[in-house]
C-alpha positions in Angstrom: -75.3 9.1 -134.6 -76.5 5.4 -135.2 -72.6 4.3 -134.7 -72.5 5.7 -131.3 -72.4 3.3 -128.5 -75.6 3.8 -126.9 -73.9 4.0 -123.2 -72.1 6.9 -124.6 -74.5 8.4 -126.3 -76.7 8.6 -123.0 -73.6 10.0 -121.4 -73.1 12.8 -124.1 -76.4 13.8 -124.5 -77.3 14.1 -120.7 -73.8 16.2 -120.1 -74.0 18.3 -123.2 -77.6 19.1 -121.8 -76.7 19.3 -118.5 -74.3 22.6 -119.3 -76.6 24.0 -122.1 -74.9 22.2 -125.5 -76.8 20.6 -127.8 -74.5 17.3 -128.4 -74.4 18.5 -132.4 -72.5 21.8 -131.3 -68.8 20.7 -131.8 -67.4 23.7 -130.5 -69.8 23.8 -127.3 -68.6 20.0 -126.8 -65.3 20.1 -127.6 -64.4 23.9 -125.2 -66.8 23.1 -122.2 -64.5 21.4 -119.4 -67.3 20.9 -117.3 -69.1 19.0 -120.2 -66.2 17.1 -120.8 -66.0 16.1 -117.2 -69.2 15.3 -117.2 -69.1 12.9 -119.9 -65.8 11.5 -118.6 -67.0 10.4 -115.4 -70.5 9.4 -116.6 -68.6 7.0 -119.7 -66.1 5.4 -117.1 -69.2 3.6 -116.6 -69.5 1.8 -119.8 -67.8 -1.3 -121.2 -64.0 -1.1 -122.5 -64.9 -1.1 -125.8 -67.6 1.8 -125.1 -64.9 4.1 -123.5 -62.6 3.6 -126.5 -65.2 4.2 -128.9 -66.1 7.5 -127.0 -62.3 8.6 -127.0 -62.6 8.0 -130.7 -65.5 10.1 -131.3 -63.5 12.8 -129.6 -60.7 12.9 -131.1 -62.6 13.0 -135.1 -64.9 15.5 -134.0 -62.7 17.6 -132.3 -59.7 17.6 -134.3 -59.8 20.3 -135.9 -60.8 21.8 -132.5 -58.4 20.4 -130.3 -57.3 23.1 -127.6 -55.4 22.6 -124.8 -58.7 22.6 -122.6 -59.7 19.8 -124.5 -56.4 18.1 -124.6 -56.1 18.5 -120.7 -60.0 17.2 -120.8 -58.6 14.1 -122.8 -54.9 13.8 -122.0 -54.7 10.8 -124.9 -55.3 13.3 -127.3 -52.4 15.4 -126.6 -50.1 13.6 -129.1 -52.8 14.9 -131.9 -52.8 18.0 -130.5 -49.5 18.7 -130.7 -48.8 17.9 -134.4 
């Protein structure tokens, strides 16, 4: 996770704990909305560049995941989800 942007790694980690994941269980991540609320509000708090970088992260690990709780969670990733 050393390519993680530490802002929104700190947000990950303290959401995914917050709701019982451990930030290493995709599916826990990637389902939970309040996780990925969580996480939302706590990364529109970092830089530009962080938030992009977290949207990223999102959409590689869950891709193969992508549900419409996540896509609703992360409307950008709709287009993905859809294909």
């Amino acid at each position: 996770m050393a390519s993680i942007p530490a802002c929104v790694l700190t947000c990950s980690t303290t959401a995914a704990t917050s709701v019982g994941c451990v930030i290493t269980d995709v599916i826990c991540v990637c389902t939970n909305t309040v996780f990925q609320a969580a996480a939302a509000a706590c990364i529109a708090g970092c830089s530009p560049e962080d938030q992009a970088a977290a949207l990223a992260l999102q959409a590689q690990q869950c891709a193969a995941l992508c549900s419409c709780i996540a896509c609703l969670s992360f409307p950008s990733l709709l287009p993905k989800c859809i294909d």
